[in-house]
N, C-alpha and C positions, 0 to 999 in steps of 0.2 A: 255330623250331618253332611249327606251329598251335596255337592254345588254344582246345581243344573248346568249342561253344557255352555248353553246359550251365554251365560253370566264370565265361565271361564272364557271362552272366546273373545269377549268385549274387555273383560279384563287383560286376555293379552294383547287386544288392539291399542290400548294405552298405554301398556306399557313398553311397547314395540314403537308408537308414535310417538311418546317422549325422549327416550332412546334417539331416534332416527333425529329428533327435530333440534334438541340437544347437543347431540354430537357432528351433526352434520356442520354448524358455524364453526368448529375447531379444525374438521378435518379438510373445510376450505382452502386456508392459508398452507398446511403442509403440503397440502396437493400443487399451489403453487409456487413453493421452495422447490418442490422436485418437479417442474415446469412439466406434470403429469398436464398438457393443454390438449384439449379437443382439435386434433386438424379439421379443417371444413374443405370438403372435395371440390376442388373451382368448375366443376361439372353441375354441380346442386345449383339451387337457386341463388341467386347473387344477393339476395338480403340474409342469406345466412352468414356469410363470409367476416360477418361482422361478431358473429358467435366465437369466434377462430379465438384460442388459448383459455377459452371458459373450462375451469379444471371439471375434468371427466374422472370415473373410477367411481365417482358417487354409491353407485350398486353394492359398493362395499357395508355403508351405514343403514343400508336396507338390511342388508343379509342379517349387520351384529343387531340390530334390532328384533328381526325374527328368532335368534336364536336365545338371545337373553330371556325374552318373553315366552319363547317353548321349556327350556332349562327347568324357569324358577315356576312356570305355572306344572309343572310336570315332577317338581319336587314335590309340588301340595299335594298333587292329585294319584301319586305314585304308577301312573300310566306311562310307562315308559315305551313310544315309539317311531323311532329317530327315521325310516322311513322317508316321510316327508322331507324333512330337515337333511338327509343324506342326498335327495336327486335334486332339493333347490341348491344347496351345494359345490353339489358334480357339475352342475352346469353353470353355476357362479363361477368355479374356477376355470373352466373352459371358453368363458368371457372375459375374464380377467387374463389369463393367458394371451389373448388377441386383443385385449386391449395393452396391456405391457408391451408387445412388439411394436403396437401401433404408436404412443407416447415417450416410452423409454429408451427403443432401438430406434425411433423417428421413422418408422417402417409402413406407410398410411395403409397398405392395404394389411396390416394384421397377418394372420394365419390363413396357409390357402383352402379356396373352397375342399378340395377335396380333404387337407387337414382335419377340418372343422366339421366333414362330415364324416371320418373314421370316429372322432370323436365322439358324437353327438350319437351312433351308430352303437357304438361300445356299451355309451350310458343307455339308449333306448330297449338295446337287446338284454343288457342286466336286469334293467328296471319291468320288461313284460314276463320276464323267467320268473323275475321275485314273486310278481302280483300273480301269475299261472299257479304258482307251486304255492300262493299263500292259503292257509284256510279259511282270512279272512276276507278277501279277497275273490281267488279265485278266477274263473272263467267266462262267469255270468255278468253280463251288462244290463241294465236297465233302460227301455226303450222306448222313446216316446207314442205317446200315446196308449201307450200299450201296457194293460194290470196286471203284467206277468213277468218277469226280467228273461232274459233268453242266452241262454248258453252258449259260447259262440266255439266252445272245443278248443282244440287244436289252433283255430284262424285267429285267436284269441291273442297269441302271441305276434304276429305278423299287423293284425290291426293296429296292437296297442305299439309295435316300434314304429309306425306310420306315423300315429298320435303324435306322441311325443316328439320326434323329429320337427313333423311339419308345425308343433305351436310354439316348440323352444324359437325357431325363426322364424316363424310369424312373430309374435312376440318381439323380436329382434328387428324385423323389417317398421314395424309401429313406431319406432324409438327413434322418429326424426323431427318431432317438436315438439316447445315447450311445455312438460304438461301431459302431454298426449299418452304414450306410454303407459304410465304412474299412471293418472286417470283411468283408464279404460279396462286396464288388469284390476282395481281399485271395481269397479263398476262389476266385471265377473267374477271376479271374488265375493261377493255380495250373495250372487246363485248359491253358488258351492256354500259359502258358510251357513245358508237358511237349509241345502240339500244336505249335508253333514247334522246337523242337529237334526232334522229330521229321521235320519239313516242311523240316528245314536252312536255317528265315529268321535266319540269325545277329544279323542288325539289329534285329528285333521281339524275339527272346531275351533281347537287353541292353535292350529300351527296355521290356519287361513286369516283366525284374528291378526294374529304377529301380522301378516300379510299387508294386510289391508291397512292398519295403521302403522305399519313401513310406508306403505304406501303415499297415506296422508299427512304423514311427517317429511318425506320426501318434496312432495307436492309444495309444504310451503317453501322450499327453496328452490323449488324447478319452475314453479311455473312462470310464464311469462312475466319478463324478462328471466332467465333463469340464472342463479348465481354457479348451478353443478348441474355436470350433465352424468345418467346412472350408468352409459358406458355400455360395451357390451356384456361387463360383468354384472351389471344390473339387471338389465335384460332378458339375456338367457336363463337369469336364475328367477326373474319373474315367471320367466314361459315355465321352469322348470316346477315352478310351485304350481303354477295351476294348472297345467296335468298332469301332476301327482295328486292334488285333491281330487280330480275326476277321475283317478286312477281311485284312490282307496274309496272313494262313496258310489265305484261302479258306473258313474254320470260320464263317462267318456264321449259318449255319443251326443250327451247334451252342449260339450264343445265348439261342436260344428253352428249350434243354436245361439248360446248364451257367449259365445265369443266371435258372434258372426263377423264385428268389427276385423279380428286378428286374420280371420277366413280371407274377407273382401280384402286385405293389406296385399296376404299373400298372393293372391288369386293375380291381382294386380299385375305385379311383376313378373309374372308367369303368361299373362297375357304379353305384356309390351316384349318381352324379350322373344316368346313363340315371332311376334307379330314382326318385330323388328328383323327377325331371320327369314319369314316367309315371303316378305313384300320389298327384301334385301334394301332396308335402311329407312322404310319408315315410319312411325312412331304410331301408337294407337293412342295414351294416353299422352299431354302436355310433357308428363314426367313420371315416372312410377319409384317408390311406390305412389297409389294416388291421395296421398294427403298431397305429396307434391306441386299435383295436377291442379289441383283448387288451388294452393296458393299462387301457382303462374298464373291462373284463369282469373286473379285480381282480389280473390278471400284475401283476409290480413290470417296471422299464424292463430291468431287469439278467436278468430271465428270458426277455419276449421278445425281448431282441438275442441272450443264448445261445441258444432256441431257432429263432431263422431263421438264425443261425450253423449250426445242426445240419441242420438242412434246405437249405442252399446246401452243404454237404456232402455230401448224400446226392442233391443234383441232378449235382453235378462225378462225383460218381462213376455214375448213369447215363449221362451226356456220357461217359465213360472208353469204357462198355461199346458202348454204341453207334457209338464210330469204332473202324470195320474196318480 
């Protein structure tokens, strides 16, 4: 007998969420034998400072979480496609990378921007060739509002290495408190996994569940007060998972909707830095990105991670309304 996607998906969320919730109390204490400690930038907000040697790398018991529960649900089901599991990955070890410079060589600013984005360049322009040249895949996107999905040719390629760039660090910019992060990729991964069993990609179903109970197993040790932080290798391999879901269920464009949160993070920092060049020194936002801004402006950390929690809610649900 078939076992409907939906069932597999939730089966790998718990088995990804035990995994994660499990393993993460062990990998605590070796994180701080090998004083892998979070620095806190004395430029941040001054109540963070007090986070300073909370072991970071976390993103790792996400990842072995995702992948256990892809493995063994992919044994049953004999659907073998590693895809997914290859760009969250690729880009886990290009967070782990910059976080090892950052903790191990004591080196806070990590890998330089321009590094990080050869990198990130590398993986994006593999990853729109793969999905152009796929047949299951392809070149066609699904649009909103619209009952016809639309072919985007050639620009197909250049679109999608935009995507991914700009939500692997979006994704990354998000990852400044506790909670927040986890939460929010946890909240659009909800879209994608109802849009994947709809779309009948049984593969990306089980590799979103892992996701999301990585996710929720994470969450009981991050969130506020956090005992582990997921690091930039957590991070970029969240970003990295969830536009490749929207990459195989053709929902890319739904991104820009259902992950409005990761949009407005980035948008952010894009603003204060245009702003801080234009008006030569000063600031449009309290602090960018702007979670920051709210907690200068007097929010406690625990307010605004519930509030952009409520608002990545309310974005998943226009992404609901807008796929026809």
């Amino acid at each position: 007998m078939e076992i409907p996607a939906f069932k597999l998906g939730l089966v790998g969320l718990l088995i990804s969420f035990a995994v994660v919730y499990y393993v993460t109390p062990l990998i605590i204490p070796m994180l701080r034998r090998l004083k892998f400690g979070q620095a806190i930038r004395e430029e941040g907000p001054q109540s963070h400072l007090a986070k300073s040697g909370t072991p970071t790398m976390g993103g790792l018991v996400i990842q072995l979480g995702v992948i256990i529960a892809f493995i063994l649900l992919s044994l049953l089901t004999r659907i073998w496609d590693f895809f997914p599991l290859i760009v969250m990955l690729y880009f886990g070890c290009v967070g782990f990378i910059d976080d090892y410079i950052k903790v191990a060589q004591k080196h806070n600013l990590g890998l330089r921007a321009w590094q990080k984005i050869v990198l990130q360049f590398v993986g994006a322009l593999a990853i729109a060739l793969y999905a152009y040249y796929c047949p299951t895949i392809g070149s066609t996107l699904i649009v909103p509002f619209m009952s016809q999905p639309v072919d985007f040719g050639i620009w197909y390629v250049p679109f999608t290495v935009f995507a991914v760039i700009a939500i692997v660090n979006a994704v990354n910019l998000t990852d400044g408190l506790d909670g927040l992060a986890a939460g929010v990729t946890l909240i659009v991964c909800i879209f994608f996994f109802v849009g994947s069993m709809v779309l009948s990609v049984t593969a990306t179903t089980v590799f979103i569940g892992g996701v999301i109970g990585g996710c929720l197993g994470f969450l009981m040790h991050n969130s506020n007060p956090a005992d582990i932080f997921m690091g930039d290798t957590g991070s970029m391999a969240l970003g990295g998972a969830v536009v490749v879901v929207a990459i195989t269920t053709q929902l890319q464009i739904f991104l820009l909707i259902a992950g409005g949160l990761f949009v407005i993070e980035a948008l952010s920092v894009v603003i204060q830095v245009g702003y801080f060049k234009a008006t030569k020194g000063k600031r449009f936002f309290r602090m960018a990105p702007i979670h920051h801004h709210f907690e200068l402006g007097g929010w406690s950390e625990t307010r605004v991670v519930t509030a952009f929690w409520v608002v990545s809610v309310i974005f998943v649900i226009i992404a609901f309304i807008s796929l026809v």
